[in-house]
C-alpha positions in Angstrom: -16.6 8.2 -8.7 -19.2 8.2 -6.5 -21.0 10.8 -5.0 -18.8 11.3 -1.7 -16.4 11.4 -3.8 -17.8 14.1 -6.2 -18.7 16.5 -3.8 -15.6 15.9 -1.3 -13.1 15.0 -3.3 -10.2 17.2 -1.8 -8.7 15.9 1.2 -6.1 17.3 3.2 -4.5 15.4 6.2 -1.6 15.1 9.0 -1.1 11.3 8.1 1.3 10.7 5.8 29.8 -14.4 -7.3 29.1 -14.3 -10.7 32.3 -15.0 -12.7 31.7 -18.6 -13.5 28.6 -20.6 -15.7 26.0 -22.7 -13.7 27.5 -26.0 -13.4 24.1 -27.5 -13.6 22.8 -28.3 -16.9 19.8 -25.8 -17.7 18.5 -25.5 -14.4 15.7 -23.1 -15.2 14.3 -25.4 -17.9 14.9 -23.2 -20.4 16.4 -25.2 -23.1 13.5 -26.6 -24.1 12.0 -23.0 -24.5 14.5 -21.7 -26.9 14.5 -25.3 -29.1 10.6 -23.9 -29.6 11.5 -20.9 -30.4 14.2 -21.6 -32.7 14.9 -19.6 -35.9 17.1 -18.2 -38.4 18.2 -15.0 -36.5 18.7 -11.7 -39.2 22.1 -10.8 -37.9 25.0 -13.3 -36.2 26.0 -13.7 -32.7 29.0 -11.2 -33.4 26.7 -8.5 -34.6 24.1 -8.5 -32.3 26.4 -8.4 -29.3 27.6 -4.8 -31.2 24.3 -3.9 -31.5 23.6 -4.9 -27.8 26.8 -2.9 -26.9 25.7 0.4 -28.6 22.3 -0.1 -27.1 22.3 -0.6 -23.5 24.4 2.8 -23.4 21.8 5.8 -21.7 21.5 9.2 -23.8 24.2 10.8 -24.9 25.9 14.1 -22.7 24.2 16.3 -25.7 20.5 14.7 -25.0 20.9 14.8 -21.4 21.5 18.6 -21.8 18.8 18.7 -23.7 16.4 17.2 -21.6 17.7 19.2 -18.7 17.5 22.5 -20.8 14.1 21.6 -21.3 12.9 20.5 -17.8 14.9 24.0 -16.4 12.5 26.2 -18.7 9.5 24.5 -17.9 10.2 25.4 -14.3 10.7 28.7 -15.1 7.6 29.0 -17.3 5.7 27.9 -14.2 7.8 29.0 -10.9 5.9 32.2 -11.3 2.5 30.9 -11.0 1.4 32.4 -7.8 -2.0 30.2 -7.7 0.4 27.3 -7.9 2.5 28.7 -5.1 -0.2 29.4 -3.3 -2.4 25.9 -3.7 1.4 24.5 -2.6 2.0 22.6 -6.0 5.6 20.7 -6.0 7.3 19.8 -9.1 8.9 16.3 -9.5 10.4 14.6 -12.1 9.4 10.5 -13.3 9.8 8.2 -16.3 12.4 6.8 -17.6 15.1 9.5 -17.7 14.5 10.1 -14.0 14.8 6.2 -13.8 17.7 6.2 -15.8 16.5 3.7 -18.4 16.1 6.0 -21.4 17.2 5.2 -24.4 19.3 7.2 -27.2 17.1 9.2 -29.6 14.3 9.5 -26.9 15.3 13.2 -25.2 12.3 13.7 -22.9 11.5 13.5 -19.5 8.3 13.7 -17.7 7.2 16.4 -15.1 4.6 15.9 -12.4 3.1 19.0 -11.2 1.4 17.4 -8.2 -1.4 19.2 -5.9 -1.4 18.3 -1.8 -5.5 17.9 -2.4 -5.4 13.7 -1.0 -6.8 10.9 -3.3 -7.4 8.0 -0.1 -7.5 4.8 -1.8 -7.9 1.6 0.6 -7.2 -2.1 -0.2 -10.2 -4.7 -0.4 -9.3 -5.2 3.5 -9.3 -1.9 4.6 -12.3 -0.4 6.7 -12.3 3.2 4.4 -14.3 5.2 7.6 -11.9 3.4 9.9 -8.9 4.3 8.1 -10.1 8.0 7.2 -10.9 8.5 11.1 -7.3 7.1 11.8 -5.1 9.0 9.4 -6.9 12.6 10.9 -8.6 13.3 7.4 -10.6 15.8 6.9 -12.9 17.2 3.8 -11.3 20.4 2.4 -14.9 20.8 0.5 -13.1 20.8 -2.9 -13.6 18.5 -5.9 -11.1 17.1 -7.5 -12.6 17.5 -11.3 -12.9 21.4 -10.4 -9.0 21.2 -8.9 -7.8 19.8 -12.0 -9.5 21.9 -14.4 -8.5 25.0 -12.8 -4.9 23.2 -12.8 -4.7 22.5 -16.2 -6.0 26.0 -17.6 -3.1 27.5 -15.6 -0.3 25.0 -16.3 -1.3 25.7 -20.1 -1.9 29.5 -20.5 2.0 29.7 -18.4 3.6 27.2 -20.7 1.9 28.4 -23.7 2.9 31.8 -22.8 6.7 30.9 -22.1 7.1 28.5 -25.1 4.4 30.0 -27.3 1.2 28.7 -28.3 2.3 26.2 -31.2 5.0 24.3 -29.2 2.3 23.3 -26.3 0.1 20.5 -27.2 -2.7 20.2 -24.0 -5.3 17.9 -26.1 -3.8 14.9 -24.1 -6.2 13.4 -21.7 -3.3 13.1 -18.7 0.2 15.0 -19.8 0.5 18.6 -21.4 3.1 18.1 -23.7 5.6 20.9 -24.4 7.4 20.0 -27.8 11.0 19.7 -28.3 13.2 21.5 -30.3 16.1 19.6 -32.3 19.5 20.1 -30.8 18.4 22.7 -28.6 15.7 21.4 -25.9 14.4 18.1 -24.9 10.4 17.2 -25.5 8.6 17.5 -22.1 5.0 15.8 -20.6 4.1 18.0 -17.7 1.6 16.0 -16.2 -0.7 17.5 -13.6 -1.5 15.0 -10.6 -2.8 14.5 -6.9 -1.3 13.3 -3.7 -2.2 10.1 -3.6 -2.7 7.8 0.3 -3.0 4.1 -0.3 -3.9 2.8 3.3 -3.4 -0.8 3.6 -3.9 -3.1 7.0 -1.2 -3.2 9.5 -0.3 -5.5 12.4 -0.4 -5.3 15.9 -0.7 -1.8 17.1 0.2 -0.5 13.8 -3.7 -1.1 12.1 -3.0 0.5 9.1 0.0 1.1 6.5 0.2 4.3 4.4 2.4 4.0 1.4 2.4 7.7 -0.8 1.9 8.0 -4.4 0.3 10.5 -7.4 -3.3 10.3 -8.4 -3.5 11.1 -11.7 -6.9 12.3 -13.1 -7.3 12.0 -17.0 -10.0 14.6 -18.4 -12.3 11.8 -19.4 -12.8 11.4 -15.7 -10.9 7.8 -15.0 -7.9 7.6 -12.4 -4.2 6.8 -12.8 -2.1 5.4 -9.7 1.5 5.4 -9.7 4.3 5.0 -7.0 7.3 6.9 -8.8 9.8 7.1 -5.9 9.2 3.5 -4.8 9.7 2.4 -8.8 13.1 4.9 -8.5 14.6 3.8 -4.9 13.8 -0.2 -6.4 15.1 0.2 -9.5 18.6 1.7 -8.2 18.4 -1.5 -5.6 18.1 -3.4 -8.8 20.7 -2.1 -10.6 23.1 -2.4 -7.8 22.1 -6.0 -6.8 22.3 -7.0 -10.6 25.8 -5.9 -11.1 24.7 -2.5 -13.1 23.1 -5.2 -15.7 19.6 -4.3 -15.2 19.1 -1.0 -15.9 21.1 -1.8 -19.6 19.1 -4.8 -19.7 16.3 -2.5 -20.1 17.6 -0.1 -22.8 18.5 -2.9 -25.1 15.2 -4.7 -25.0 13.3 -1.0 -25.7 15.4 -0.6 -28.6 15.2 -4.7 -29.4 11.2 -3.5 -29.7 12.4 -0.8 -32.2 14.5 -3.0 -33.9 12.0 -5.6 -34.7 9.3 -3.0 -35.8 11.5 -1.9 -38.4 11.7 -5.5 -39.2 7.8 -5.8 -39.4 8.1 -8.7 -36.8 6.3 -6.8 -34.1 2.9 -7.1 -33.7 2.4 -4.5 -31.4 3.9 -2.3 -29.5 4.2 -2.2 -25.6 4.8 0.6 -23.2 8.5 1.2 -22.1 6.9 1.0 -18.9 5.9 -2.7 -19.3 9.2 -3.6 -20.7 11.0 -1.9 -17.6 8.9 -4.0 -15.2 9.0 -7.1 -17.5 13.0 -7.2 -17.0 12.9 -6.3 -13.3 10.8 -9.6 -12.5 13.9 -11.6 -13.5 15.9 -13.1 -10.8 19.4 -11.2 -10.0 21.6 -13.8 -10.9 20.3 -14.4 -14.2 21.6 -11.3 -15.0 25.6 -11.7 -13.7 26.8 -15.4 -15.2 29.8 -14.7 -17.0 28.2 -14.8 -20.5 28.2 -12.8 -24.1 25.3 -10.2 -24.5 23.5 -12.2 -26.7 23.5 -15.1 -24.2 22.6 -12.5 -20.8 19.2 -11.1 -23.5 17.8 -14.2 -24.3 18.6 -15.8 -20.7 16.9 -13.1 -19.4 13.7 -13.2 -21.9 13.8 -16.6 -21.6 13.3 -16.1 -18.0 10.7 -13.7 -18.3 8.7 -15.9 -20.6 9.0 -18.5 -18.3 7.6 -16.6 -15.3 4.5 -15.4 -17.2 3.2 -19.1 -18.0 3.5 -20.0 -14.3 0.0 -20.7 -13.1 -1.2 -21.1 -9.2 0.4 -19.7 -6.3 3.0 -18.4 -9.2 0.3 -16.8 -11.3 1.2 -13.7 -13.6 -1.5 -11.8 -11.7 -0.1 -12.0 -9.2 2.8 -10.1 -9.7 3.4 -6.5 -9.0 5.1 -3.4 -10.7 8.4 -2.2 -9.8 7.2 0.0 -7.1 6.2 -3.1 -5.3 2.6 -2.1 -4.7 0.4 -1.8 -7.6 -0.3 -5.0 -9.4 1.1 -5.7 -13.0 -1.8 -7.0 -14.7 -5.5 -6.3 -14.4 -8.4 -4.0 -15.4 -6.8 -0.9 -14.4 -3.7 -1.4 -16.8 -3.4 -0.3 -20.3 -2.0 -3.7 -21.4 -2.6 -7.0 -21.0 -0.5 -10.4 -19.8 -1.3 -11.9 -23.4 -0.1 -9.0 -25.0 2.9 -9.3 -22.6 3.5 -12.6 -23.4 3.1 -12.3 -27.1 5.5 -9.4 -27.2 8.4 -11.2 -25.3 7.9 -14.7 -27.4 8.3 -12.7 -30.4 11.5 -10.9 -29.1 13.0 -14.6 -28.9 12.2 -15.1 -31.9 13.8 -12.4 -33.5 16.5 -13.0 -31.4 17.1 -16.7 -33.3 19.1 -19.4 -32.0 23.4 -18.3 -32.3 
């Protein structure tokens, strides 16, 4: 951060088909992949397609109650709050119930609690004065470290207060986490967050491009960007372009990572994040061939295998997260594309050749 930044970091603003097999013989090259990868799998073709069957299934009706118990009380601990109301705070919801992709066993949604103070961030091409002069932004005369501080110390007396002290765990350096309680409430990350204005160049008469996000800032000081209703509104595309496979597509592989932990295959684990992006990079129709479970998961691993050895004009980093805007791999990510690539190659290989 640097010194502009420090001292004026609040800003405030008025800018804002598919019945039939491919008749040509492995036209994706992927044969040759899965003859590499070849193994004795640990269950049969018959049993994994149960397994896929139970697992691409969302929470069950008890867990989403749960989780919505649990998301209704954290409202309630901090509707109250009148420095909240009166700083104009919004709740939001984001992850992977809100995106649908949750898995069974995993009842727990993530909150945003998100401040109008304006993170501006500006792409390599973007003038930043230019852009600041255009969008009407002006300094509030607030820093962001001070906002957040002051934001956190009243999200967790509230919750603390509401839920009591040992059930809220705010040691995290982004979320708050209130605890679950078995059969009763869902476990929730209430994670405090900024309005975040990435600016990039326009055309014509239209110079610049504003798309809106949440700036998260941890308490070690560093920065977290994310686009959550850009990831939603492309993920529900997705699903709906992919014949409601993708979404399911995403649950099994989650629980494929589980799976092959508990077989001590799994080198390490990966975000449920990553895995959600990993499977959306996969071309639609490779999820809607008229094909057993088993074939669609290792079609569409294969696939994704495939697309992060491309190099060139194709290369890995170039590729973007769901939201369409922030790129997959790079410095600012928590994982990396070998870890990426590792991860999915030893998916196949669990998966075996049936």
């Amino acid at each position: 951060m640097n010194d502009f930044e420090e001292q004026n970091a609040g800003f405030s603003g008025l800018a804002g088909l598919f019945n039939q097999k491919p008749t040509l013989p492995d036209p994706f090259g992927l044969s040759s992949l899965f003859d590499s990868l070849k193994q004795d799998s640990v269950r049969t073709r018959s049993s994994w397609n149960d397994r896929f069957s139970h697992w691409e299934t969302a929470e069950s009706t008890t867990e989403t109650k749960a989780i919505e118990r649990a998301r209704d009380m954290v409202h309630s601990a901090l509707r109250e709050n009148k420095w909240l109301a009166n700083e104009g705070v919004v709740f939001g919801p984001q992850g992977s119930f809100t995106n649908r992709t949750n898995v069974r066993n995993e009842a727990d949604i993530d909150l945003r609690v998100q401040h109008p103070s304006l993170r501006i961030e500006c792409d390599p091409n973007v003038n930043f004065q230019a852009a600041y002069q255009a969008g009407t932004y002006f300094d509030t005369g607030r820093s962001f470290a001070n906002i957040a501080q002051y934001m956190r110390t009243e999200i967790s007396r509230d919750l603390k207060a509401y839920f009591g002290k040992g059930a809220v765990d705010d040691t995290g350096k982004k979320a708050i986490r209130v605890n679950g309680v078995d059969g009763s409430r869902g476990e929730v990350d209430v994670v405090p967050c900024f309005t975040l204005h990435h600016i990039r160049a326009g055309a014509g008469f239209v110079p610049f491009n504003t798309a809106q996000g949440v700036a998260i800032l941890s308490t070690d000081g560093s920065w977290t960007m994310n686009y959550p209703e850009q990831h939603i509104a492309n993920g529900r595309l997705k699903r709906a372009t992919t014949g409601h496979q993708f979404k399911r597509m995403v649950r099994i592989v989650k629980r494929l990572q589980t799976d092959m932990e508990e077989y001590g295959v799994l080198e390490e684990r990966v975000p449920s994040f990553l895995i959600e992006c990993l499977v959306y990079l996969v071309e639609d129709h490779h999820f809607v061939y008229n094909e057993d479970r088993y074939d669609r998961v290792k079609r569409v691993l294969g696939r994704v295998s495939e697309i992060l050895s491309q190099g060139g004009f194709l290369s890995p980093y170039l590729l973007l997260e769901i939201n369409g805007i922030k790129p997959l791999f790079g410095s600012s990510q928590a994982w990396t594309l070998d870890k990426a690539q590792r991860f999915v190659n030893s998916a196949l290989r669990h998966l075996g050749s049936r």
